[in-house]
C-alpha positions as CSV (number, residue, x, y, z in Angstrom):
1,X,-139.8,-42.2,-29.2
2,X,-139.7,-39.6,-26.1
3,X,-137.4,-40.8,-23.8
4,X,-135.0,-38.3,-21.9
5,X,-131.7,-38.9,-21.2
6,X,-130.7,-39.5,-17.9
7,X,-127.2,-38.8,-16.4
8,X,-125.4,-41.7,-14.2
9,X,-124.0,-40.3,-11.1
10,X,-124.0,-43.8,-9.4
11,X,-125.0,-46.5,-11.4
12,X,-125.5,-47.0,-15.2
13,X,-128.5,-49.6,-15.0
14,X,-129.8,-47.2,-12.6
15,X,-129.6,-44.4,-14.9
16,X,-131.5,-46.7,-17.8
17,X,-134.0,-47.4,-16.2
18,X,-134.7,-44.0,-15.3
19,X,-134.7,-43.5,-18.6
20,X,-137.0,-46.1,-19.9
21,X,-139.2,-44.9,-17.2
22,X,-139.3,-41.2,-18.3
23,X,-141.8,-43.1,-21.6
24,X,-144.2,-43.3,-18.7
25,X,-144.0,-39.4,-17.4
26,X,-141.8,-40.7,-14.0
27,X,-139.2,-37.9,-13.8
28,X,-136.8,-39.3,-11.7
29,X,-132.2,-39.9,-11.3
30,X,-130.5,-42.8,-11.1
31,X,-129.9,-42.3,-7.0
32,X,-133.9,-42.2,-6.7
33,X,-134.1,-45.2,-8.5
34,X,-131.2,-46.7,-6.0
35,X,-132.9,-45.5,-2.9
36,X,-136.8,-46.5,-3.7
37,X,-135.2,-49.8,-4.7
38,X,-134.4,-50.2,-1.2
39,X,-130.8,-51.1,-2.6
40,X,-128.9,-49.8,0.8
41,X,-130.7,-52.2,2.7
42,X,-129.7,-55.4,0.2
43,X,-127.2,-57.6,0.5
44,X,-127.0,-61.3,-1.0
45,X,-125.4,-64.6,-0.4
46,X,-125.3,-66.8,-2.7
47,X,-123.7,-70.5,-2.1
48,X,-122.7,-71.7,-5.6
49,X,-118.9,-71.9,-6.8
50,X,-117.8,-71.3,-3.4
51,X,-120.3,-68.7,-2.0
52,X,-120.3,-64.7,-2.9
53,X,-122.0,-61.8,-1.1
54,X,-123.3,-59.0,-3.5
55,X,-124.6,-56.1,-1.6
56,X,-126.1,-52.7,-2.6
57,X,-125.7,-51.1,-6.1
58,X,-123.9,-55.0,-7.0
59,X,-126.9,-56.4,-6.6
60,X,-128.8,-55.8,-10.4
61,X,-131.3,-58.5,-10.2
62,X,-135.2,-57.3,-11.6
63,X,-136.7,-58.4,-8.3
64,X,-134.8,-55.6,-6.7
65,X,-135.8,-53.1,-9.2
66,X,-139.4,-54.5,-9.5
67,X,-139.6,-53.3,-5.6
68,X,-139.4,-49.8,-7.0
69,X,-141.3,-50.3,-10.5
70,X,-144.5,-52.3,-9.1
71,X,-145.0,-48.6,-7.8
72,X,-145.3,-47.3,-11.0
73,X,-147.4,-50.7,-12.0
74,X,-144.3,-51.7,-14.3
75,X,-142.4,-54.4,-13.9
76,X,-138.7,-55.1,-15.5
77,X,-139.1,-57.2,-18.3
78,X,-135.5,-59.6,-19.2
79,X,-134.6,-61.4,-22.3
80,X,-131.5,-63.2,-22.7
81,X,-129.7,-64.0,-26.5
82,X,-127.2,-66.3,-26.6
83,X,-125.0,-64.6,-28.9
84,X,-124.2,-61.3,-30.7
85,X,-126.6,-62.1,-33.7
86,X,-129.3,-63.1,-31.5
87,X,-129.2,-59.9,-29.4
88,X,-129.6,-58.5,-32.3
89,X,-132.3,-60.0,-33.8
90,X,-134.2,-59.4,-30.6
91,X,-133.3,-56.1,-30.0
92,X,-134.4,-55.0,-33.8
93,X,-137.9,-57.0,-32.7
94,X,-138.2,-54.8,-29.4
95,X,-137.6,-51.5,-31.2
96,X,-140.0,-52.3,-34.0
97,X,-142.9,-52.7,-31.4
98,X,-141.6,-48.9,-30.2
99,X,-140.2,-50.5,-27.0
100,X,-136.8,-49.4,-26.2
101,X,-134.4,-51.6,-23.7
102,X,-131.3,-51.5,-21.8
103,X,-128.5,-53.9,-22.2
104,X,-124.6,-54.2,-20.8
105,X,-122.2,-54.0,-24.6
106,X,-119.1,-53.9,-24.6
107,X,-117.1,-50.8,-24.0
108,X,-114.9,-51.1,-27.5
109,X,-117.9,-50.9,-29.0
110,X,-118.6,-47.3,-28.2
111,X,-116.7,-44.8,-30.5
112,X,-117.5,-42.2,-28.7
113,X,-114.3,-40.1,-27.1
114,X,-114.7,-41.4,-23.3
115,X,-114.3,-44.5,-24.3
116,X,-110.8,-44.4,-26.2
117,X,-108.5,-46.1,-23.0
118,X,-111.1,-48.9,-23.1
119,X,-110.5,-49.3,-26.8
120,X,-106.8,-49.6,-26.4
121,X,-107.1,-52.3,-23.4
122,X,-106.3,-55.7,-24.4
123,X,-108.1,-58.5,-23.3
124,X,-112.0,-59.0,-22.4
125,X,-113.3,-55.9,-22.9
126,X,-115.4,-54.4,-20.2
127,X,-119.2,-53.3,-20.6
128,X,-121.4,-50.5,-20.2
129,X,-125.5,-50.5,-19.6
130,X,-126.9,-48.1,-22.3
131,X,-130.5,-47.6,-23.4
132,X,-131.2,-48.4,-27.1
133,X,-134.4,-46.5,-28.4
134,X,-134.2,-46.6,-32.2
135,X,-132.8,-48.9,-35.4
136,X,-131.7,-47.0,-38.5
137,X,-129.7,-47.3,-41.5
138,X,-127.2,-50.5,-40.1
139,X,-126.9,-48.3,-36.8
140,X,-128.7,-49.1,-33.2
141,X,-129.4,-45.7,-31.5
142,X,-128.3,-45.4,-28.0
143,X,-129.0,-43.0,-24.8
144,X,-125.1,-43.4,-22.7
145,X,-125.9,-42.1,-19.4
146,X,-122.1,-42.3,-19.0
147,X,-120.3,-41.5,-21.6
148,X,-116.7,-40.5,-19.6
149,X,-118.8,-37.6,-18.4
150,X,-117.8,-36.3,-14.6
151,X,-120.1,-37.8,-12.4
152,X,-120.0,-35.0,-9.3
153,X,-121.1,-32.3,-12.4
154,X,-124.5,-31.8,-13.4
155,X,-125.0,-32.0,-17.2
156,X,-127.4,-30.5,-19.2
157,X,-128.5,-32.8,-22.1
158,X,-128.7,-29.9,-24.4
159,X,-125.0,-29.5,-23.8
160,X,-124.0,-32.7,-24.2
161,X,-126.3,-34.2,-26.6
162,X,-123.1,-35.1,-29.1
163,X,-121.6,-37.2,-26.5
164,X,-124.6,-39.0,-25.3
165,X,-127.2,-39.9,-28.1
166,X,-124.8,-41.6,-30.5
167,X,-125.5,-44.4,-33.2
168,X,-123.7,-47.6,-32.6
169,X,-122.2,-49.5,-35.8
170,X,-124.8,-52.7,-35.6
171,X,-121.4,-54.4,-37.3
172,X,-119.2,-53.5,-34.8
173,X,-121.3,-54.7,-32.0
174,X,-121.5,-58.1,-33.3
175,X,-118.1,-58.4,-33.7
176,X,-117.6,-56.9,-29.8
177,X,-119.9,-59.4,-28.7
178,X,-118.3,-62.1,-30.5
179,X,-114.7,-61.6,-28.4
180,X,-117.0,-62.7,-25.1
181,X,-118.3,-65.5,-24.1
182,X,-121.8,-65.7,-22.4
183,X,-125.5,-64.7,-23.0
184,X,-126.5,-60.8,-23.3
185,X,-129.4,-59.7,-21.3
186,X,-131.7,-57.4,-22.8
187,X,-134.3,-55.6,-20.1
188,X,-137.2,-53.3,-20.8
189,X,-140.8,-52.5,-19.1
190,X,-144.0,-53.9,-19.0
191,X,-147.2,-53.6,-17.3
192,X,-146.8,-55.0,-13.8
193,X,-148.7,-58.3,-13.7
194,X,-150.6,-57.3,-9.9
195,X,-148.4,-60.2,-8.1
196,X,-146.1,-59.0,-4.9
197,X,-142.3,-59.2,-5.7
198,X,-140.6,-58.5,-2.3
199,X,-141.9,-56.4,0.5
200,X,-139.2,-54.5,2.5
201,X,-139.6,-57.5,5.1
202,X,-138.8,-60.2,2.7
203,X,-135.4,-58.1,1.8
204,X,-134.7,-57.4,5.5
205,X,-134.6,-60.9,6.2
206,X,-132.3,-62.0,2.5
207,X,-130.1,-59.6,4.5
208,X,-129.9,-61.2,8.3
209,X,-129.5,-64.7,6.0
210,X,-126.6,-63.0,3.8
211,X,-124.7,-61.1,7.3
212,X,-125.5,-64.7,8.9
213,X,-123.1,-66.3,6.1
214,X,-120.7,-63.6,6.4
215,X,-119.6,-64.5,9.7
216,X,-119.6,-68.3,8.8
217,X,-117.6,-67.1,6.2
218,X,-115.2,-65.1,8.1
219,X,-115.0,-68.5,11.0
220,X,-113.8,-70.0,7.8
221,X,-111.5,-68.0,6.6
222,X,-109.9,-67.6,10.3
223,X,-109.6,-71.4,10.8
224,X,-107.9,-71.5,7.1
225,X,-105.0,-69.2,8.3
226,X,-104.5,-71.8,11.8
227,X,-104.7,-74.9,9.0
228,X,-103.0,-73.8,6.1
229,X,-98.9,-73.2,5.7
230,X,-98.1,-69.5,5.5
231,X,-97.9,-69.9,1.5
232,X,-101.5,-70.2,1.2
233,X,-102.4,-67.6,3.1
234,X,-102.1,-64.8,0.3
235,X,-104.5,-67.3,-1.5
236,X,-106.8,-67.1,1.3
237,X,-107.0,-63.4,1.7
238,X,-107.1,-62.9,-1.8
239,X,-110.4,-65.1,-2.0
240,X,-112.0,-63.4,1.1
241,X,-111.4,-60.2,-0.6
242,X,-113.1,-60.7,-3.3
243,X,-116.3,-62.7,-2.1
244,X,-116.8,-60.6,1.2
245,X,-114.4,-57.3,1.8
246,X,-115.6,-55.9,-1.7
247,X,-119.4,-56.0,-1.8
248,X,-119.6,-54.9,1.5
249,X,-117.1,-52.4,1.6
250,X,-117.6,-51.1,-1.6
251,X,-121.2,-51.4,-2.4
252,X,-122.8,-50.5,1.1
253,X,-120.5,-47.5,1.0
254,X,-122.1,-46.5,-2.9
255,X,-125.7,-47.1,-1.4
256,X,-125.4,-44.9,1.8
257,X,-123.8,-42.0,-0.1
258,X,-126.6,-42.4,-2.4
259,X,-129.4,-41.7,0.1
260,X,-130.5,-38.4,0.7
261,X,-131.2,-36.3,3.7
262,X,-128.0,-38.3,5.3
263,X,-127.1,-37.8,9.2
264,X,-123.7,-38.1,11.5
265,X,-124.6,-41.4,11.4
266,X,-124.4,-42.5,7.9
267,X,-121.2,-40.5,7.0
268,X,-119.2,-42.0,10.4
269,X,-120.0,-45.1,8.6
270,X,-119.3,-44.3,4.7
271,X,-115.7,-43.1,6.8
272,X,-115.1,-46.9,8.4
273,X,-116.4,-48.2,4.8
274,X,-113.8,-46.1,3.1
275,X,-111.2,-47.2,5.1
276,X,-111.8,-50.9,5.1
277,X,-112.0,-50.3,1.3
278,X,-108.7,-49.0,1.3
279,X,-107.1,-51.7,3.8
């Protein structure tokens, strides 16, 4: 199967998919794949357990990618297993048919050597998107486009073809998968079925709807600090952090540095982002 690895310098999916799509002679990075998503100019609301924004590289949903991909006529294709066997059952079924995917494992699963803190970390291990290509001998083989690599250098794969094209213990990945709770998503291409996913328009308006939210959010939060005794109020900000400062400090920030040919104006505001980020 010729598929070239990738390296991530912003975003692991982003770096997969790259990936995948090198099968199909696109030649492109991760940050191309963030800016032809349109990704700096996405941000989400959405209202259920109490409301959350996503916004830029947070937001990994296929209709974002498929704004990019229906380009290419290929569309991201998603199945979901309920547990560790069944993601592997699938995933053996994918590879047999010669189509590799991507999928989020857990990081203790990975034996390779920029992954030995997560290893060590107790609790719910954290995850990593990789790009499985190949089954052999009781082994998934695996593209990292990570792999504790330093994202500002540019590596050559010929250089560090030990630490990215490993095998992963089919066993261990089980057993990983067993220690959390929820369904794995397994994502690969297909042909793109010739039906619009969401024009730059469409996006543009998800994001007024989002920003609309925001500032009912931050009314909210405002009238919570008049309301509430000054114990709650760590709550409070605590909560706002997480469902509004984050995204949008955080992920807008990732997006813009991930365009090219930026001007005075996009770095003045990666400089306010990086400082709301710290506050």
């Amino acid at each position: 199967m010729k598929v070239k690895w990738k390296q991530q310098h912003h975003n692991d999916t982003c770096a997969c998919i790259a990936m995948m799509l090198s099968l199909f002679a696109v030649d492109i990075q991760d940050d191309d794949v963030i800016t032809e998503s349109k990704m700096p100019y996405r941000v989400r609301y959405q209202g259920d357990g109490g409301g959350r924004f996503t916004a830029g590289l947070g937001d990994q949903t296929a209709e974002v990618f498929n704004t990019m991909l229906q380009w290419h006529r290929l569309m991201l294709s998603e199945i979901w297993a309920e547990d560790g066997d069944g993601f592997q059952r699938i995933g053996l079924n994918l590879l047999a048919k010669g189509e590799p995917f991507m999928a989020p494992i857990p990081m203790r699963a990975m034996l390779s050597p920029g992954y030995e803190r997560f290893r060590k970390r107790p609790g719910p291990s954290p995850k990593i998107t990789v790009l499985f290509y190949e089954a052999t001998d009781g082994c998934f083989r695996i593209l990292d486009p990570w792999a504790g690599l330093d994202r500002e250098v540019f590596h050559r794969y010929e250089d560090v073809k030990d630490r990215v094209d490993l095998k992963l213990e089919r066993s261990l990945l089980e057993q990983e998968m067993a220690r959390t709770k929820g369904q794995w998503r397994l994502a690969g291409l297909k042909p793109w079925d010739g039906k619009q996913t969401m024009s730059l328009l469409e996006m543009l308006n998800n994001t007024r709807q989002a920003l609309e939210a925001f500032v009912q959010t931050v009314k909210g939060f405002c009238e919570g600090l008049t309301k509430q005794p000054e114990t709650r109020h760590e709550d409070l900000l605590y909560d706002y952090l997480d469902r509004c400062f984050r995204p949008i400090a955080l992920d807008w920030r990732q997006a813009i540095e991930a365009q090219k040919g930026r001007g005075k104006v996009q770095m003045d505001l990666i400089e306010l982002l990086y400082h709301m980020q710290d506050l």
